[in-house]
C-alpha positions, 0 to 999 in steps of 0.5 A: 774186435778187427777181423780178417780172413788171412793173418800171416805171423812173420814177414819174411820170404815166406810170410810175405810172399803169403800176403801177397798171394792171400790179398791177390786172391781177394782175401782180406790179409794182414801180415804182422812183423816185429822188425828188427834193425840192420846197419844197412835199412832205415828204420826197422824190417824183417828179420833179414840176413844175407843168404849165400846166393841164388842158384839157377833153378832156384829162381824158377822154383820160386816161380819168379821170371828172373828178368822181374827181379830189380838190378839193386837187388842182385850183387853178383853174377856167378859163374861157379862154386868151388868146393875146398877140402884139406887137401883135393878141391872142386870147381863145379859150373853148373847146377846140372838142373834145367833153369831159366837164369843164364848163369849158375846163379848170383849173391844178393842183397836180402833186406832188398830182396824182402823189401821188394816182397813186401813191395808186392804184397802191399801192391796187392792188397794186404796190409803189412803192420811191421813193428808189431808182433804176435804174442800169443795165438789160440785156435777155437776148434768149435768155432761157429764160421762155416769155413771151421776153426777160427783164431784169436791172435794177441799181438804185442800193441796189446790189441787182439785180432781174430783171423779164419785163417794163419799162416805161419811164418815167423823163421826157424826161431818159431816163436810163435809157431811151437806154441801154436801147433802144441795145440794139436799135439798128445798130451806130453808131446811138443812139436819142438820135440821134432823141430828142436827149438828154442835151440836151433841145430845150427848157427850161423855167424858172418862178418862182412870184409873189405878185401883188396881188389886183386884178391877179391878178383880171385872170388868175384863170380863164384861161392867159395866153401871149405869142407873138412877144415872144422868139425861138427856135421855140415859145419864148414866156413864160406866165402860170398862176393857181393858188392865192390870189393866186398864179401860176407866171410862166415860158417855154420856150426853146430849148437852145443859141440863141444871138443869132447865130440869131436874125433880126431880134433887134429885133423881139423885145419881150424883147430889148433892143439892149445884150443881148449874149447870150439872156438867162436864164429869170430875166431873161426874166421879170423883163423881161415883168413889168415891160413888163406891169406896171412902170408900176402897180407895183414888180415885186420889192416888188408881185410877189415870188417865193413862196420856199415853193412849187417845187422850189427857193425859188419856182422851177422848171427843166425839160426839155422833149424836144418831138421825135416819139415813137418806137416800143416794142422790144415785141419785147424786151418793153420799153414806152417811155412818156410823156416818156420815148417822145417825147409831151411837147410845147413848143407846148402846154407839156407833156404830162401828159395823154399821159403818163397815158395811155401809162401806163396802156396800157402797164401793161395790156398788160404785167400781161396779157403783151399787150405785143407789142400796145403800139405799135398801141394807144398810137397809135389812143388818142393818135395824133390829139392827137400829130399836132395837136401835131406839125402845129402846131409844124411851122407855126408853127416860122419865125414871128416877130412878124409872123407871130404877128400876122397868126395872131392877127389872122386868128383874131379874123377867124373869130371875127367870122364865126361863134361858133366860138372853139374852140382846135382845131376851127373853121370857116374863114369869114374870108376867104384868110388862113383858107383858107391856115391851115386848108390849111397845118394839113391840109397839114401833118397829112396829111404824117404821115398813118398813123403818120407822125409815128413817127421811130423804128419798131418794124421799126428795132430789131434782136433 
């Protein structure tokens, strides 16, 4: 049987910034992705769709000099992001954070992006094997080795490889992962109670548009979202420049609305009275286009979809598990990272940037038989972003139309009152409607105060 020190499963940002750090600290790594096709890569990779953008400070969370990252990867500079409700709308220039990156932040191409982890982690050492997957994972919790519990991966080649340590990396989907952590829980439990798959809390669909030069200009440096125009909690439809003269049009929905949730259906622009369901991602784009931009042009003649780009002719379909991430069974020598542990996010679409970063912890401290250190360290790095993004959608998770509104509106009041418009930081000077947002946001945060926003701890396993 092959033996190894580190196996990672899953090769996405996470998975593969595991590898790199692993094999870069002298532990013997192999990384394992089942691969997936896109229009736009030859042959098979991680499963790899397009994330919104990169932000400023983003990028030093990720501990990456910006300046290393290749030209071929980033799409577009960007200058801001403009927050539309039915009827008020926002501009924001600024993420309010301290960060390296001169601008607010950029689109980029996220199969290159992966592409270039794994670039790095082969350089480093570790052995990528994309093509083939995990099958199955067993922990042997009375194994003999003097660094503790062992593990037996099956993989879908049919070999069997045995690893003192796994990282876990395999996406908000955790094929892998639910299984392998419901070894540590009580009896009748499942870490899928906390983390809800195979069902993600969110889908996301995106088709990428041609658009004409003149309107594209309109967008080229900023990130456009619709807030209030379809229901359901941080469901909204998205506008993202890329390349050329082309840009990803998509949402993010829950899974399992139905019309009979929704309050109020008319309120809702993407709505029509003769819907007898919630429309699909397709529908739903189409109707904003053409609210948009029906009235200068033909929407499937002026802006049609790019056939060539995508994981299937110009579209995308995602899950997106926007719950609470969860502790590490370190004691099992086990490390849950990214997606996987919970960190993507609905309201900020994604989280890639996590991801990276909890790579790359958990691969450090498993290539220097440091994992039993995971859970406290991925919190002190990631710990104030996870609780902004928690904080956030638990305010905005009951709002409707109206509220997105007077939201909007009360931020274009602060920015009248100052020159403040950052997206997170700010100085509440516009008056009550300010003081309510800015009590409710610490309100909030101070609910999950030291770790709280941890729905599964590292005490509620059993070894």
């Amino acid at each position: 049987m092959e033996r190894v020190d580190v196996a990672i499963v899953g090769g996405g940002p996470a998975g593969a910034s595991a590898a790199e750090q692993s094999a870069a600290h002298g532990a013997e790594t192999v990384l394992f992705e089942q691969g997936v096709p896109r229009e736009d890569r030859e042959g098979v990779g991680p499963d790899s769709t397009d994330a919104a953008g990169m932000l400023d400070y983003w990028i030093d969370l990720m501990e990456f000099d910006y300046r290393e990252i290749p030209d071929d990867v980033i799409h577009r500079e960007l200058e801001g992001t403009e927050f539309i409700g039915p009827n008020s709308a926002v501009e924001l220039t600024s993420t309010g954070m301290d960060a390296s990156y001169p601008k607010f932040g950029y689109t980029f191409h996220r199969a290159r992006m992966d592409d270039w982890l794994h670039e790095r982690a082969t350089d480093a050492g570790a052995d990528l094997r994309v093509g083939v997957g995990v099958k199955d994972l067993e922990t042997d919790l009375r194994a003999s080795s003097p660094k503790g519990p062992t593990h037996t991966l099956t993989l879908s080649n049919g070999d069997v490889i045995e690893a003192q340590y796994v990282v876990l990396a395999d996406g908000p989907q955790r094929r892998i992962t639910l299984d392998a952590l419901d070894q540590f829980t009580a009896p009748g439990r499942s870490v899928s109670d906390h983390l809800s798959p195979p069902e993600a809390n969110h889908i996301a669909y995106q088709e990428y548009r041609e658009f004409p030069e003149e309107l594209f200009a309109e967008f080229e440096d900023r990130l456009k979202f619709w807030w209030g125009y379809m229901p359901g909690e941080t469901a909204y439809p998205w506008v993202f420049p890329n390349d050329g003269t082309v840009a990803r049009v998509g949402l993010t929905m829950p899974i399992g609305m139905t019309l009979e949730d929704v309050e109020d259906p008319g309120s809702y622009k993407l709505l029509r009275p003769d819907d007898d369901r919630i429309p699909s991602g397709a529908e739903y784009i189409n109707r904003l286009l053409e609210q948009e931009y029906g009235d200068e042009y033909d929407i499937e003649e002026d802006i049609p979809r790019v056939e060539d780009r995508g994981k299937s002719k110009g579209t995308e379909t995602y899950p997106i598990s926007s719950t609470r991430p969860i502790d590490s069974p370190v004691g099992a020598n086990i490390a849950v990272a990214g997606g996987a542990m919970g960190t993507t996010s609905a309201f900020h679409e994604g989280g890639y940037h996590v991801a990276v970063r909890t790579g790359k912890i958990a691969g450090r401290l498993a290539g220097t038989d440091s994992l039993e250190n995971y859970n406290e360290i991925w919190k002190d790095a990631i710990g104030d972003e996870i609780l902004r993004n928690v904080a956030f959608a638990d305010i905005v998770a009951d709002y409707g139309p109206d509220d997105w509104d007077w939201a909007f509106s009360t931020v274009n009041d602060m920015q009248g009152n100052g020159t403040d418009d950052g997206l997170i930081a700010r100085k509440y000077t516009a008056g009550f409607d300010a003081a309510k947002i800015a009590a409710t946001y610490k309100r909030t945060k101070f609910t999950y105060r030291d770790g709280g926003y941890v729905q599964l701890a590292e005490d509620d396993y059993f070894y």
